[in-house]
matplotlib code that plots the C-alpha trace (Angstrom):
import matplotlib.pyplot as plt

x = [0.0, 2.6, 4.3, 0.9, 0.3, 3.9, 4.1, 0.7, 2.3, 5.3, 3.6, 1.8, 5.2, 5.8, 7.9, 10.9, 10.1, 11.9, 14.1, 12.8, 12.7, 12.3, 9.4, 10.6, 9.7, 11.6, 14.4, 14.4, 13.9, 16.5, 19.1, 18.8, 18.1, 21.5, 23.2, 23.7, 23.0, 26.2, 28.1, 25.7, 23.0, 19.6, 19.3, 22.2, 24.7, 27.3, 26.9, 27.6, 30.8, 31.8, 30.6, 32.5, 35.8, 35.7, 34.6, 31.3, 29.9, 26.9, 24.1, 22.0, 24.4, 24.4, 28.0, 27.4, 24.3, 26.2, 29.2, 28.1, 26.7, 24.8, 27.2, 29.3, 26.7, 25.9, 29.5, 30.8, 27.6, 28.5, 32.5, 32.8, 34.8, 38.7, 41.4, 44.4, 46.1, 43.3, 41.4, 38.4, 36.0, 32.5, 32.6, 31.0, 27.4, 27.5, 27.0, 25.0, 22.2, 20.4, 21.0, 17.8, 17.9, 21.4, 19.4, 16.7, 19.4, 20.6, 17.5, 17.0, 20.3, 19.2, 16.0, 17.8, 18.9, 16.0, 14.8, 17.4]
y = [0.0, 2.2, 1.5, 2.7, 5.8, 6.8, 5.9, 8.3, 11.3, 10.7, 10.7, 13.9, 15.7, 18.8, 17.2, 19.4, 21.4, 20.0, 22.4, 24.9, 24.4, 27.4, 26.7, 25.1, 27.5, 30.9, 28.8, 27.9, 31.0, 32.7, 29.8, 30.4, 33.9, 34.1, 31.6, 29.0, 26.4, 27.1, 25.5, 23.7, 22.6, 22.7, 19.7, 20.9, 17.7, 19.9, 17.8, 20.6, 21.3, 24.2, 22.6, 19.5, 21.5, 23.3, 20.2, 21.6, 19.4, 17.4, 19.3, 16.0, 13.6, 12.2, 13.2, 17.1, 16.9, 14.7, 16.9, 20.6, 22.9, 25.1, 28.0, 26.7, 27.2, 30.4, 30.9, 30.2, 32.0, 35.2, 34.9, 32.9, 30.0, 29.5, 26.4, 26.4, 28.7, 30.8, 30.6, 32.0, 29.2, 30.6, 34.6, 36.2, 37.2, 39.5, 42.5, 40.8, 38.8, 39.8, 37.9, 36.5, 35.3, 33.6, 32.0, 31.0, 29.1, 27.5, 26.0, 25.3, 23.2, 21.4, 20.0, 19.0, 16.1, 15.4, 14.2, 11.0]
z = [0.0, 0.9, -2.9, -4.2, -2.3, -3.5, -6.9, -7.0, -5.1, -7.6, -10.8, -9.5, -8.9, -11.3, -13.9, -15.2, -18.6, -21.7, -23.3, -25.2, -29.2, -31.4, -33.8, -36.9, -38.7, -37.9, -36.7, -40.5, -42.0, -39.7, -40.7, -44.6, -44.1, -42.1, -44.7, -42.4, -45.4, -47.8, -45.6, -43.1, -46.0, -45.4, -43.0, -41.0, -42.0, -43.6, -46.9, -48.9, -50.8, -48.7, -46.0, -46.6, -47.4, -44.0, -42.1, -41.1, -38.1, -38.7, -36.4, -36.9, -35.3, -32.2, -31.1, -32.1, -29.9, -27.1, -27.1, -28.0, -25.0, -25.9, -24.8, -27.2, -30.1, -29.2, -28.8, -32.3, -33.8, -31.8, -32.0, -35.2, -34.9, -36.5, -37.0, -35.4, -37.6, -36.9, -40.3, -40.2, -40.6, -40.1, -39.4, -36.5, -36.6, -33.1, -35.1, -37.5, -35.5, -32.6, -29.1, -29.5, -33.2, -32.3, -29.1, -32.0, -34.1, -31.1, -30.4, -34.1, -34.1, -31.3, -32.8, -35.7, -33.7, -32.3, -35.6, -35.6]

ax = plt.figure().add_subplot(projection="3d")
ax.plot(x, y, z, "-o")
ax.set_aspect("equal")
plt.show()
């Protein structure tokens, strides 16, 4: 009885929210708009040939997903991100996205690896 009474006071706990996903649909817009797919492609693999020739991650993968933060998203959106010999790689967008529209393409990256 006691197993009862606490699986119900359990399953009536607030439950964490999930992470919030920007709708599919401005997260899109904003990540052709901001020319995201020349080098990321529209499904976010990097299966493009720029995208291939600067090693573009794949967003849809389960090891970007595993491995990227989120600060380190918004990171290389804001900052850019270079090699070693620092090549520019992908340029900076601070001064060309707002903090919120970077926050949007973070969220948009994400659920591209939901869809796995």
């Amino acid at each position: 009885m006691i197993a009862f009474v606490l699986a119900v006071v359990l399953a009536q706990a607030p439950q964490p929210a999930p992470a919030p996903v920007a709708p599919q649909s401005e997260g899109k817009k904003l990540f052709a708009k901001a020319k995201c797919i020349k080098c990321h492609g529209e499904d976010g693999k990097g299966d493009t040939e720029k995208g291939r020739q600067l090693k573009a991650p794949d967003f849809t993968g389960p090891d970007f997903q595993k491995e990227t933060t989120d600060q380190e998203m918004t990171d290389g959106i804001t900052k850019g991100v270079k090699d070693k010999k620092k090549k520019v790689l992908m340029p900076a967008y601070r001064n060309k996205l707002r903090k919120e529209d970077i926050q949007v393409l973070v969220r948009y990256v994400r659920s591209l690896g939901a869809n796995r």
